[in-house]
N, C-alpha and C positions, 0 to 999 in steps of 0.2 A: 803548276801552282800547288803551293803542300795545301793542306787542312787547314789552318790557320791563316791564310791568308784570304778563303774563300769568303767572298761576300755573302751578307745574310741575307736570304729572301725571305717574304713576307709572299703569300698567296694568298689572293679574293675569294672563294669559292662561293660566295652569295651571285644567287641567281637572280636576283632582281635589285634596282636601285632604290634610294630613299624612296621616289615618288612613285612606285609600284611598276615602273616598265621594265621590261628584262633589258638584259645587261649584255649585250654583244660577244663580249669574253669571257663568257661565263661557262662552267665545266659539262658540256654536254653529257656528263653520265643519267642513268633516268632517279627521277624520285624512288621511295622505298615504296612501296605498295600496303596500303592501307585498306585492310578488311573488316568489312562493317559486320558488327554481333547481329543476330537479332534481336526484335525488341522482345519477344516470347523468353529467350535464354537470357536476354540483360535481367526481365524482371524477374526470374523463376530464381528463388533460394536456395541456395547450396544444402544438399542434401550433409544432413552432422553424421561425423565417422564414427562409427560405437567403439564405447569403450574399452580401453583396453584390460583386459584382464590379466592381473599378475601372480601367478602359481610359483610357488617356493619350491625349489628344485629337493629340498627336504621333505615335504609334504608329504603324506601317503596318498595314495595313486586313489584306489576304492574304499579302503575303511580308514573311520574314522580314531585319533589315538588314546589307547585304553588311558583309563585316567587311574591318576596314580593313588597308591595304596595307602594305606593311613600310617602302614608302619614302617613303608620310605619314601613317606611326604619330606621330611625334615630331615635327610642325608641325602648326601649326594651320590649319584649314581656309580656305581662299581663300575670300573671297566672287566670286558671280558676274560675270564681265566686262564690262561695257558693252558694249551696243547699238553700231554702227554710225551707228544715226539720234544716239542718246545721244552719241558721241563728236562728232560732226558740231555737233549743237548748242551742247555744250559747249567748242568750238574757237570757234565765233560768237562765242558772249557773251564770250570769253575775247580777241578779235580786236578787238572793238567797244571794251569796258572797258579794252584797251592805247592804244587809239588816242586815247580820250578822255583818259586820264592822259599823254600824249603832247603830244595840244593845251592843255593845261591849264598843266604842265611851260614849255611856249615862249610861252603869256600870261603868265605871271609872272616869264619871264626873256627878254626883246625880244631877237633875234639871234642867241639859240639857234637850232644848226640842229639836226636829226631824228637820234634816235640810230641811227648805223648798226644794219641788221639784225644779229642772233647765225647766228656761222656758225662750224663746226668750229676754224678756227682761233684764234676765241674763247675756246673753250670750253678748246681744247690752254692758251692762254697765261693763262684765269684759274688751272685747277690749278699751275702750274707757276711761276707768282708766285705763291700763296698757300704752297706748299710749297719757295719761298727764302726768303719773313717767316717762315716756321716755325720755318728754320734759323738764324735770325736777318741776314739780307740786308738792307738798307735801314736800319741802325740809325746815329744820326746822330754823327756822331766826339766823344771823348770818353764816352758812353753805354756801360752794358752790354747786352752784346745779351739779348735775351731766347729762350730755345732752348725748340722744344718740339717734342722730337727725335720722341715719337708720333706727333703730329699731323704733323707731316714724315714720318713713313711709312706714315701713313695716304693722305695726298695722293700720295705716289709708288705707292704700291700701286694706287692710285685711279685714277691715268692709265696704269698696267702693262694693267689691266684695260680700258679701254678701247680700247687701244693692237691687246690678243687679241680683241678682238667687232669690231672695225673691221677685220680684216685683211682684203686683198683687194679692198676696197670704196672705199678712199681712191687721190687721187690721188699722183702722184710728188712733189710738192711738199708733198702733208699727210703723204705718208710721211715724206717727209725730216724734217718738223719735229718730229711725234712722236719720231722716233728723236733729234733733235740733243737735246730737252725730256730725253725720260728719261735721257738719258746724263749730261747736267749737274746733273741735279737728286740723280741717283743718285751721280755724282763729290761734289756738296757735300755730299751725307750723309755718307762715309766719311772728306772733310776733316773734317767738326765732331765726326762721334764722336772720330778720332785725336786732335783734339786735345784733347778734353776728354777721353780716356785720359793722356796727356800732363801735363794739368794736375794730373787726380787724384792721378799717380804723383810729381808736383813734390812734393806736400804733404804726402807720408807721412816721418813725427816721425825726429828724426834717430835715427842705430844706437848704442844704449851703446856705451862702452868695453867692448873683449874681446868681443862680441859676431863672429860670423861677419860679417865683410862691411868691419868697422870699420876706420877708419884706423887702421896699425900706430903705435909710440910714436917719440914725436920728430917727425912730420908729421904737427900738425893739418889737416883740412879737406883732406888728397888722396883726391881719387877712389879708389877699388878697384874692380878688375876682377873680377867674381864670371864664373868658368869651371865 
């Protein structure tokens, strides 16, 4: 007979009838065995497990952590410095990687020569052309120039500051140039703000009639002297 054909049974396992007599066919295995507590352990209180205490695996062990200093309460912590061996390596690979974009640079463009080394006075005359384009320097006639007068004292600020960490250390010639850089760059900032004060003051709406300042009657369009 397959699976599906097999009849479904039902099994009694109750060992006694409604009216409490045992049951003739009932499953002779024994009951579960039932152990009685005492009454001393039923009444006695479970003993409470202490607490558990939770330690930060960052914590320090024995001392307690110095408190911070007043003068980098309000910065964020540096990370540690590099190794000597670590800067060493990382000037290498950094040495290699130029030299091959270098050769690569002069395969792709025949008769290129080597781009000169960077060397202070570089460095003086990228600031100090990026902060005359700021002022608007190089704009091609006809054009309005484009000012952006922050970023022009960001860049003068920028070479002031260099100008203070280098003292002493440069020669009479990188002194001199510093000094000629800041002075011109710092002269065309106070040309371009004057005159875009200038400009501003062109444009403000003319003065009503009767107004303080206004041309008296009878002479449109004379200047007045305000004293």
């Amino acid at each position: 007979m397959s699976d599906q054909n097999k009849p479904f049974v039902v099994t009694d396992r109750r060992k006694f009838t409604l009216d409490g007599t045992p049951r003739p066919d009932a499953d002779p295995s024994p009951e579960p065995e039932v152990r009685e507590v005492p009454a001393a352990a039923a009444e006695a209180p479970a003993t409470p497990a202490p607490p558990l205490e939770f330690k930060s695996p960052h914590a320090p062990v024995s001392e307690p952590p110095a408190p911070a200093t007043t003068e980098s309460s309000g910065d964020a912590p540096l990370p540690p410095p590099p190794t000597a061996s670590e800067m060493e390596q990382a000037n290498t690979a950094y040495q290699k990687t130029a030299d091959h974009l270098d050769t690569a640079v002069r395969a792709a463009n025949p008769g290129m020569e080597h781009p000169p080394a960077m060397s202070f006075e570089q460095i003086v005359h990228s600031i100090y052309m990026t902060a005359i384009l700021q002022l608007g320097g190089g704009t091609k006639p006809g054009e309005k120039p484009k000012i952006d007068l922050l970023g022009a004292r960001q860049s003068i600020d920028m070479l002031a500051i260099l100008a203070e960490k280098t003292k002493g250390n440069l020669t009479p010639a990188e002194s001199q140039l510093m000094d000629n850089a800041l002075f011109e760059i710092r002269m065309g900032f106070l040309e371009v703000t004057q005159a875009l004060a200038r400009s501003s003051a062109n444009r403000q709406p003319p003065v009503p009639p009767g107004a303080p300042g206004a041309p008296g009657p009878g002479v449109p369009g004379r200047p007045t002297i305000v004293r």
